[in-house]
N, C-alpha and C positions, 0 to 999 in steps of 0.2 A: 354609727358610722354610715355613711351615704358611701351606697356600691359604685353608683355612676361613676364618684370622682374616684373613686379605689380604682375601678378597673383602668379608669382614663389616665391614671398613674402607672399602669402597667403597662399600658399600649402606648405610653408614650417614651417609656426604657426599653421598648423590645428592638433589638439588634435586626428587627423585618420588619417590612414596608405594610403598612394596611392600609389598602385604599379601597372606600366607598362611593357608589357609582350609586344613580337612581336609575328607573325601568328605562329612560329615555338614553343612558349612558351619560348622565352630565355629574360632574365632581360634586359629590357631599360634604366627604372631609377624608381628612388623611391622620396618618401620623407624623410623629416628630422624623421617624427614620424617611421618609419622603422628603420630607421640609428639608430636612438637609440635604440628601442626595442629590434631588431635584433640584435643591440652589433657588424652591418657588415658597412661596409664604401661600397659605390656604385663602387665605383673605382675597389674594388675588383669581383664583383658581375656582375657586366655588361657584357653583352653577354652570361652569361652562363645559362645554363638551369636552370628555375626554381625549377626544382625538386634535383638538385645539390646545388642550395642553400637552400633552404627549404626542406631539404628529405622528415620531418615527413607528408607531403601534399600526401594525398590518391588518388593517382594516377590518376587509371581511372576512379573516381568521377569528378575530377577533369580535365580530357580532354573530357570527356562526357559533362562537365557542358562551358567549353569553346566552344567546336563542335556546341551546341545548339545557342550561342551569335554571333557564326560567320554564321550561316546556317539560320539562322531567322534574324540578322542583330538586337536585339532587346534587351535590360539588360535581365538580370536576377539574382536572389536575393538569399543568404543562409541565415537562421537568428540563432541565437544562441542556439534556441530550439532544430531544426533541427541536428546540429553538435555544443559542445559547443564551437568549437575553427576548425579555420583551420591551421592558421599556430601558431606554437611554440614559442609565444611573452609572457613573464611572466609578472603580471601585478605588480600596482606598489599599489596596496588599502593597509591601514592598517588593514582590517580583514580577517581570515582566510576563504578560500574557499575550496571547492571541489577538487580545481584545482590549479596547480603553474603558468596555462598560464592565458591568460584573455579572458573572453568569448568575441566572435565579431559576428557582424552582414558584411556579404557580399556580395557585390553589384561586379556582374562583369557587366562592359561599353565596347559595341565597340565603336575603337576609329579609327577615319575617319581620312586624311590627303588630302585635296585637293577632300574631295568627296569621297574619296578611302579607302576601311577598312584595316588598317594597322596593327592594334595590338589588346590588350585589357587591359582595364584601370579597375583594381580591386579596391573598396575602402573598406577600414578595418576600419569600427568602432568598440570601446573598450566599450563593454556593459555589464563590469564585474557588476558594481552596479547595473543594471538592473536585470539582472542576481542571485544576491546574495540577493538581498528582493525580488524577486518573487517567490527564493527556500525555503526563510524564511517564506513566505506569505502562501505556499503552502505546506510546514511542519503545519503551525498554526493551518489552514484551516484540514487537516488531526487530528489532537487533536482536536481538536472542534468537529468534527464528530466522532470521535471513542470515545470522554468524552459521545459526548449524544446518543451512544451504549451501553454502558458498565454500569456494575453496580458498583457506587464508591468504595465500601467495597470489593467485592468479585474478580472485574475486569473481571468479567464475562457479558456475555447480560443482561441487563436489560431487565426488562418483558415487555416495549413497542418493541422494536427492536426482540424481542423474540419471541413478539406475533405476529407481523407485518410476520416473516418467517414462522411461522408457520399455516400460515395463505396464503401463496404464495405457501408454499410446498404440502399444502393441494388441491387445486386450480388444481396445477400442477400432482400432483398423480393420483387423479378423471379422469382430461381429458386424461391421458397416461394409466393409467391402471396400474399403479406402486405401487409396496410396501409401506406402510409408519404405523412407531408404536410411539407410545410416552410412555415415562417414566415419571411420577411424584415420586417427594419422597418427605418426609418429616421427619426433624430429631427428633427424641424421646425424648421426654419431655425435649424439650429445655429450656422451661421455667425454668426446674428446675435448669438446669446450670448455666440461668443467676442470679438468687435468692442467689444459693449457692456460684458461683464462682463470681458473680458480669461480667457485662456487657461488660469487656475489656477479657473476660474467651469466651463468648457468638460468640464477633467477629471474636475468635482465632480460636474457631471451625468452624463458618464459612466458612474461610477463607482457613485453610486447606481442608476442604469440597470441597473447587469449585475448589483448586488444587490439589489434589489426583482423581478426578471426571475426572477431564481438562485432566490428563496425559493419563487417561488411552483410551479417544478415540479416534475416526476417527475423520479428519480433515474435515470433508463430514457433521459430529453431529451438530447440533442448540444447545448450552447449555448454561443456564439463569435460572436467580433466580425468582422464579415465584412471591415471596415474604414473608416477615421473613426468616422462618427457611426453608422455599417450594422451592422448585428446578425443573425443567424439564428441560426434555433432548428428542431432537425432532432425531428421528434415518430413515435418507432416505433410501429406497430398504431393508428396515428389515421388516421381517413378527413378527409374536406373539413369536414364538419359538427363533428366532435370542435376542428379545427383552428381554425377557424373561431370557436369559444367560446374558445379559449385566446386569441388575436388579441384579441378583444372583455375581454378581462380585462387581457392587458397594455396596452391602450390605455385601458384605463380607468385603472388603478393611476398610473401615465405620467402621463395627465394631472389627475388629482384629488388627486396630493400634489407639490408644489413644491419645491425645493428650499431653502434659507439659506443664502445667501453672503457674509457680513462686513456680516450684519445686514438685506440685500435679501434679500425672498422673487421667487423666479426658477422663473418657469410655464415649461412645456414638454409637448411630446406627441408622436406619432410616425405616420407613416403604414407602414400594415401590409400586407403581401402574401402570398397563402397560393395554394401547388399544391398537387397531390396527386397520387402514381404512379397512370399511366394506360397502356393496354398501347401508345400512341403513340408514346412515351418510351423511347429508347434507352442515352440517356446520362446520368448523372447532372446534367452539366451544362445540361441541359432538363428539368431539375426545377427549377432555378437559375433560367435563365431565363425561365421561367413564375411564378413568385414576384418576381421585375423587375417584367414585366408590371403585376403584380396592383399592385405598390409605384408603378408610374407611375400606373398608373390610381387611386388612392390621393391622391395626390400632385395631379393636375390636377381630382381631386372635391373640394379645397374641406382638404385638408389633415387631421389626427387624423382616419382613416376606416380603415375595413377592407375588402378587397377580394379577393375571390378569384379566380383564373385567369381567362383568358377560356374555358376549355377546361370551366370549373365553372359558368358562367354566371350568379354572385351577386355582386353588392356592397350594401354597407351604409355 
């Protein structure tokens, strides 16, 4: 049996790419999985540069990454994570991906003759399905984590994820010496909304609540539903007075657009309470409670007001 033609029977069934380069990087020869992907017959290909046949191949990655196999005599590996694709082979899956090529993993091989390094033998595996459930996997895994963020109604923080930051930023402000205030609000006789307009009325206001709230701030804001109709809003590098204008905004917005509920226009507003880190304050949860506070005294002034700590000694 002659191995040559043995092995060139096996390299030319394998389901990956083998392509042979010389020290110059010009095409030696390839396999059949090229020939077809490629859509190029060797005949035409051989001897020419590889970058003449493959243009879209990033150059001096790509002589960098050979330099290294010839100077260390040793493989070395690209994987699909790293670059989704090197050369321009479209795959053949029936789902749709990211991409029109097929992702690959590659292995460049020096390759010896007689002892002597004469070329370098690339192999191309086709790792598109790899690839395509582990984008899926890792999309899933992203919703799983942002469902047990988020609060299901509002799509806002949830009050663990809420309280967890607010709780880190606290931490964080103490040992820096940084600003930090919080908002509490709570909407005005929500109950009675839902009594009157019934419980899908209750949501609607919610819902524009957390987005009319959402638009209006910084990307920098903690915002989460503390629970029921209760909301906080965690504000980094704000003092009392920064705070303070933000309250006076959401409680304007709040009450000066209404909502539509199967044709009833439905008024609402909120009473608002604002702390601010003070070096009296140990625990995050007396930031919390200090924003109570301000939201009771809020609440027994006559309802939509703003109120700040009694530690700030302002209300409005």
């Amino acid at each position: 049996m002659n191995s040559d033609i043995e092995l060139t029977q096996v390299t030319e069934q394998l389901n990956s790419g083998i392509l042979l380069l010389d020290l110059d990087l010009n095409v030696v020869s390839w396999n059949r999985f090229l020939a077809v992907h490629g859509d190029q017959k060797i005949s035409a290909a051989k001897g020419k540069s590889v970058f003449d046949v493959f243009p879209e191949l990033p150059k001096n990655w790509f002589e960098c990454k050979v330099a290294s196999v010839v100077q260390l005599g040793t493989p070395s590996f690209c994987s699909w994570e790293q670059r989704h694709h090197l050369f321009e082979l479209p795959h053949t899956r029936p789902f749709t991906t990211d991409s029109d090529f097929m992702a690959q993993n590659c292995t460049f091989l020096p390759f010896n003759t007689d002892g002597k390094l004469t070329g370098i033998c690339i192999l191309i595996e086709d790792v598109t399905d790899v690839c395509h459930y582990q984008t899926m996997l890792k999309q899933t895994m992203f919703e799983l984590e942002q469902a047990n963020r988020m609060d299901g109604l509002t799509r806002i923080f949830n009050r663990k994820h809420w309280e967890d930051t607010l709780a880190k930023e606290f931490v964080r402000a103490k040992r820096y010496g940084n600003q930090l205030s919080l908002i509490m609000f709570d909407l005005d006789k929500f109950k009675q909304i839902n009594d009157n307009y019934g419980h899908q009325c209750g949501d609607l206001v919610l819902t524009e609540t957390a987005s009319r709230i959402s638009d209006m701030l910084r990307e920098v804001d903690v915002f989460g539903r503390y629970g029921g109709e209760e909301f906080g809003i965690l504000l980094t590098e704000t003092n009392a007075a920064g705070a303070k204008e933000v309250g006076e905004r959401i409680r304007t917005i709040l009450s000066s657009t209404p909502v539509t509920f199967e044709k009833q226009t439905i008024s609402f507003s909120a009473c608002i309470g604002i702390s601010s880190l003070n070096t009296m304050q140990t625990r995050y949860e007396d930031l919390i409670s200090e924003a109570d506070n301000a939201l009771y005294s809020a609440k027994t002034s006559g309802r939509n007001q703003v109120c700040l700590a009694p530690s700030l000694r302002m209300c409005s």
